[in-house]
MISESE-24063 format. One record per residue: residue in one letter; x, y, z of N, C-alpha, C in turn. Coordinates in steps of 0.02 Angstrom, whole numbers, plus 32768, in hexadecimal, padded with zeros to 4 digits. Atoms other than C-alpha are relative to their C-alpha. Example, Ala and Ser with C-alpha at 12.3 -4.5 7.8 and 13.67 -1.06 7.14 Angstrom:
<sites>
A802D7FC5800082677F1F8186802D803C8000/S7FD67FC57FFD82AC7FCB81657FD980378025/
</sites>
This chain:
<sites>
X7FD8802380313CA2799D363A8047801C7FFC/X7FC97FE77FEB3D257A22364E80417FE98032/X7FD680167FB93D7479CE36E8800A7FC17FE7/X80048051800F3D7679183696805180007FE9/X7FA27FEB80203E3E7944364780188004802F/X7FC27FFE7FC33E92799436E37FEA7FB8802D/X800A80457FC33E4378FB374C80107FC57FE5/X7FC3803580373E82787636CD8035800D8009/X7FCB7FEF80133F1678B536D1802B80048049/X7FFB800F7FB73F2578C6378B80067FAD801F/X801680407FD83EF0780A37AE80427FEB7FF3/X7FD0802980153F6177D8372D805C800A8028/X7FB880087FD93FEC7831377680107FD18042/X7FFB801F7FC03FC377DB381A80087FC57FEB/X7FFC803F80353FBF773837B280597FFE8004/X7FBA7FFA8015407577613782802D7FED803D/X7FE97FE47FD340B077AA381080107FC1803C/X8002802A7FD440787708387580247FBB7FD7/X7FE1803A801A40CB768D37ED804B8011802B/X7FD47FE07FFB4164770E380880237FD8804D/X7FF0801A7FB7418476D738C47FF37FBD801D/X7FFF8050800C4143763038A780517FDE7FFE/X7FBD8007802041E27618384080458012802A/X7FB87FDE7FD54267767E38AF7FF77FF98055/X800380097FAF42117678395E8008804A8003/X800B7FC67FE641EF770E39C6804F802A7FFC/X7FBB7FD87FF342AE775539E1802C80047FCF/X7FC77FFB80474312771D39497FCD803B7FC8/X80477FEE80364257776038EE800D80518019/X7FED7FCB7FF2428378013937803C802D7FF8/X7FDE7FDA80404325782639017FFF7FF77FBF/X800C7FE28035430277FC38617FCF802B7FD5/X80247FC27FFD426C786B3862801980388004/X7FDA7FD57FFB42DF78E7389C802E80257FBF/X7FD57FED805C435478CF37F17FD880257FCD/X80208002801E42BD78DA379D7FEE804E8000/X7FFB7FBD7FFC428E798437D7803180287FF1/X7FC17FDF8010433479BB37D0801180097FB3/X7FEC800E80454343798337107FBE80327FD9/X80217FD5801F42AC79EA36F07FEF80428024/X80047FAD7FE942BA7A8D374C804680187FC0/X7FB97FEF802C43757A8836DC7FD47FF97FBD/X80228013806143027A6136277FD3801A7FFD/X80377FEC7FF542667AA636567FC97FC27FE2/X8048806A8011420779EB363F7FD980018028/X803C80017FD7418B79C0369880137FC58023/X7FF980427FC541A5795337307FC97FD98013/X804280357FFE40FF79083743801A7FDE7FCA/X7FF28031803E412478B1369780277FE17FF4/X7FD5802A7FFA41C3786F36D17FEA7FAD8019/X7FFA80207FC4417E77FC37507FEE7FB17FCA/X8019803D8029412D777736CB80467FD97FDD/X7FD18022801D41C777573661803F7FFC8027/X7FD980297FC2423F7752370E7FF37FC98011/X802F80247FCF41C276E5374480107FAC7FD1/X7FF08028804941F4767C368D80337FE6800C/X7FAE801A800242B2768A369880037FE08047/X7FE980157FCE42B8765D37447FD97F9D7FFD/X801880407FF9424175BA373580207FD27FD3/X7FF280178035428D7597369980657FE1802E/X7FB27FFF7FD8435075A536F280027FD08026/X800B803F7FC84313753337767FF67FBE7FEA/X800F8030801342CE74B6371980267FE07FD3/X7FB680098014437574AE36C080347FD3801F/X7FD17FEF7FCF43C074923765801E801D8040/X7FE77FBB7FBD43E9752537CE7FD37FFD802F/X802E7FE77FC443BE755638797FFA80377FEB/X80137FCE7FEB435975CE38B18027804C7FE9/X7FCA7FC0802343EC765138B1800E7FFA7FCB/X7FCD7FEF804744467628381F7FC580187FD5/X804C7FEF80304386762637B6800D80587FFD/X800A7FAD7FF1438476DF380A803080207FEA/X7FD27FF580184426771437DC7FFD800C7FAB/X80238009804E440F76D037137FD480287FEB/X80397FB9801E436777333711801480548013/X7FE97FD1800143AF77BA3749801E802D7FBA/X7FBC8000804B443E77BD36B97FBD80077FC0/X80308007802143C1778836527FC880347FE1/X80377FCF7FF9432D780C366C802A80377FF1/X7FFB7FD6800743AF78973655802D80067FAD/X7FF0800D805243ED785635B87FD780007FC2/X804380088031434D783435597FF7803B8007/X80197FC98005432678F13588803E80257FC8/X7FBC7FDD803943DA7929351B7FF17FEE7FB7/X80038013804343B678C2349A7FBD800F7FE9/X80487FDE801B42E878FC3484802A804B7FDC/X7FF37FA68006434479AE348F800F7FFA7FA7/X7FBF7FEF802143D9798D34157FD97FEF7FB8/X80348009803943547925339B7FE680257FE8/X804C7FEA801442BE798633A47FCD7FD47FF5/X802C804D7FEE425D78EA33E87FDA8012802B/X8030800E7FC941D478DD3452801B7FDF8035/X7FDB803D7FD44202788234FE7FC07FCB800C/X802780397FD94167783835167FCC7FD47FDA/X802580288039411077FA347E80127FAF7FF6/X7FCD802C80174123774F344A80437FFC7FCE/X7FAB800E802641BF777D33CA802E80448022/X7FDE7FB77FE541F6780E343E80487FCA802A/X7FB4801B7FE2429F77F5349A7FEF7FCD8040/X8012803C7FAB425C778D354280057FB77FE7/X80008054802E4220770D34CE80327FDD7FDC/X7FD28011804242AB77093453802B7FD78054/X7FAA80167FDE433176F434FD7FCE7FC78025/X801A80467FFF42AF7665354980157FCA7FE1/X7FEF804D803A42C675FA34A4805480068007/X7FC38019801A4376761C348F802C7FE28037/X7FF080277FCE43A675EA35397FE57FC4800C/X80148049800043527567353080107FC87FCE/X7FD2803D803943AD752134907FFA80107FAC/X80037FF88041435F757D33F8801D803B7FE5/X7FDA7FDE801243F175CC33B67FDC80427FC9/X80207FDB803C43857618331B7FE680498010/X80267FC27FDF431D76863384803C804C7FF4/X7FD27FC5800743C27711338C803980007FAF/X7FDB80148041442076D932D67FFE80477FEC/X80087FCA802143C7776D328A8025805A800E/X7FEC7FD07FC743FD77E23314806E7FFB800E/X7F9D800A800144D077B4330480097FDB8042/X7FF2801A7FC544C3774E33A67FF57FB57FFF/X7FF580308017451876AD338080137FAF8047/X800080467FCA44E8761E340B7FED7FC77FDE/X80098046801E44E4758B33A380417FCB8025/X7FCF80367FC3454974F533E280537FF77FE0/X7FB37FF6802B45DC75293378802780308033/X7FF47FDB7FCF45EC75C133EA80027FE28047/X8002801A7FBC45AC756E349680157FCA801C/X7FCE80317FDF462274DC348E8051801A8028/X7FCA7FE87FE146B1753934A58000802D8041/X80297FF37FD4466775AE35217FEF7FCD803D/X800C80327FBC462D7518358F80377FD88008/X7FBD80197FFD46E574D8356D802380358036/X7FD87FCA7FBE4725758035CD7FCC80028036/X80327FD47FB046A075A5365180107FB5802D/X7FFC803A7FB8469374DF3691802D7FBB7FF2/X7FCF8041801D470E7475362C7FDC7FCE7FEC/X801980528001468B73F835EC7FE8801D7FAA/X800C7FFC8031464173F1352E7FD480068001/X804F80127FE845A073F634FF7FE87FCE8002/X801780377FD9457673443514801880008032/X7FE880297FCD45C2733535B17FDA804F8021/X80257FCC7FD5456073EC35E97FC07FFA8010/X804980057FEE44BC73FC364B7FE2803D7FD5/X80187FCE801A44367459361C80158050800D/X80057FC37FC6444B74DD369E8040802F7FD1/X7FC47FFB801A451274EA36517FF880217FD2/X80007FE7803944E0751535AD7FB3802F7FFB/X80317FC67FFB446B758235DD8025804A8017/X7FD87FD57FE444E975EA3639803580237FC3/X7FC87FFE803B456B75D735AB7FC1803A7FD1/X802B7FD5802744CE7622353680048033800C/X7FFF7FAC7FEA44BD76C4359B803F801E8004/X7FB77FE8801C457276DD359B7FFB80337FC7/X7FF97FE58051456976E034E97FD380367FF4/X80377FCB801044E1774D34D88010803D8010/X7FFF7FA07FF3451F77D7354D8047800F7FF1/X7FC57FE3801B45D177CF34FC7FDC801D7FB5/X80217FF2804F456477DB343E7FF380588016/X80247FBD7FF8450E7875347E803980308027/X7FC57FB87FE345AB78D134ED80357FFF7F99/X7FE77FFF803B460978A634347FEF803C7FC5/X80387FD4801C457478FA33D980018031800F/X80187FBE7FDD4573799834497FBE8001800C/X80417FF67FEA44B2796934868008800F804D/X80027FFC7FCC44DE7968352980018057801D/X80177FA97FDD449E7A0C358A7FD580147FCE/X802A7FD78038443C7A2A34EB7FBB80088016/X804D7FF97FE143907A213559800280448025/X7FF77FD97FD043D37A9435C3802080577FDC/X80057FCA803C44207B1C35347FC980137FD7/X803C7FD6802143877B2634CC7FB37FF8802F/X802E800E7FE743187B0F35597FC880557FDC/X80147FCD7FFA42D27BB4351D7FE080177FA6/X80157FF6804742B87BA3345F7FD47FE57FE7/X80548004802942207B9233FB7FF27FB88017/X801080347FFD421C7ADC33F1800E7FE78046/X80167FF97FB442587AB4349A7FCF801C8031/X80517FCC7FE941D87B3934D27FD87FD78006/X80457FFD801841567AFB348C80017FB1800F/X800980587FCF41847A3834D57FE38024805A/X7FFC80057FB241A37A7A35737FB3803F801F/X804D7FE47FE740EC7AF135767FD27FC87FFE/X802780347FE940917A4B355D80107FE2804E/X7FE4801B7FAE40DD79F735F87FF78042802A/X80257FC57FB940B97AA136647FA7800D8003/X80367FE3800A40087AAC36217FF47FAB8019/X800B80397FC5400179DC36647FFC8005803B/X80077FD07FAF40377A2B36FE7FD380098011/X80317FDD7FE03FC37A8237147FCE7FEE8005/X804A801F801E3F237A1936C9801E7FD18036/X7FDF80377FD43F84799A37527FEA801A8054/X7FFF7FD77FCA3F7A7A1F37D47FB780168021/X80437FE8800A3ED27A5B37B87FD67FAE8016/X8017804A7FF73EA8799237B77FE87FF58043/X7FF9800C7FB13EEB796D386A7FC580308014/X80297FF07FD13E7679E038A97FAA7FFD7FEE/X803E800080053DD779C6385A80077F9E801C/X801580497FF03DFB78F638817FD87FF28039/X803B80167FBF3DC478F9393B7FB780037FF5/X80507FFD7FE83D177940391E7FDF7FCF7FC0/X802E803B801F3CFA78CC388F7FF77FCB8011/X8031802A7FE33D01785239037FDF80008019/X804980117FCD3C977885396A7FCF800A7FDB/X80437FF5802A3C1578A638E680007FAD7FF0/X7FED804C80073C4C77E938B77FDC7FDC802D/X800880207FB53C2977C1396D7FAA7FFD7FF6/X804E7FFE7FFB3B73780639627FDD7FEB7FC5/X80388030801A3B3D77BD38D57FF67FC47FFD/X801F80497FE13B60771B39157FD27FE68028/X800D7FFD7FD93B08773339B97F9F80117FC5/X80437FEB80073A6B778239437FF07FC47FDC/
</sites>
């Protein structure tokens, strides 16, 4: 019963992992895997736990609009922003009201989600904004447009704020800590997973055969 957690947790990553490259394709899916690591060796996050809500912004970006690259690009921006603003909060990233979720909805149009937080993307802000970036209004902008215009806003709110680098300054203090020891102790129940999966199939295997 002991082994039933790290091997859940294993599949699921493979679950993820295979939406993950679904979404980006083998090569673009690789450098932004790459960011991804990179954004959590600098925060001490957990990179397995990236791959689900990349796997979000990027399907989400696309379905906006964007290619391939640009999607990858956006999640990029994206994924290392939601980690400043968990920091700068003291949010969860991966809960449903943790920061992943909050920058999902608000890129996608529900300004409310960041109100509380001083990060003002309502269409008061993101008209003018999509007036400088592509010269059009917001009726006359795509989705994709004012999705772009949104993250703007978001990572001027937070360089404004002083959140930015704040994952990376208190990577080391209590509460950060104590995020970033859950996500290493996933790790590891992740780690431990992968290798008990093979022989459960083959125990799988033989009790079909019996």
């Amino acid at each position: 019963a002991s082994f039933v957690g790290p091997i859940r947790r294993a599949m699921a990553l493979t679950e993820q992992q295979n939406k993950f490259f679904q979404v980006f394709g083998t090569k673009i899916g690789k450098e932004v895997e790459q960011r991804l690591y990179g954004i959590a060796d600098a925060t001490g996050r957990s990179a397995s736990a990236m791959y689900k809500w990349a796997a979000s912004y990027g399907a989400m970006f696309k379905g906006q609009g964007a290619t391939t690259k640009d999607a990858a690009k956006l999640t990029k921006i994206a994924s290392y922003l939601s980690v400043q603003f968990s920091s700068f909060n003291d949010i969860m990233d991966e809960t449903r009201e943790g920061s992943n979720q909050r920058f999902i909805s608000a890129l996608s149009g529900s300004a409310e989600v960041l109100d509380q937080f001083g990060v003002a993307i309502k269409e008061s802000a993101v008209g003018p904004q999509l007036k400088e970036m592509f010269n059009v209004g917001i009726r006359g902008a795509t989705d994709y447009q004012k999705a772009m215009a949104r993250l703007v806003l978001i990572g001027e709110a937070l360089e404004q704020q002083g959140a930015m680098g704040d994952a990376e300054r208190t990577m080391y203090t209590l509460s950060n800590g104590m995020r970033n020891l859950g996500g290493k102790i996933n790790e590891f129940m992740v780690a431990v997973g992968q290798h008990l999966v093979p022989y459960m199939a083959v125990f799988a295997q033989i009790f079909i055969w019996l």
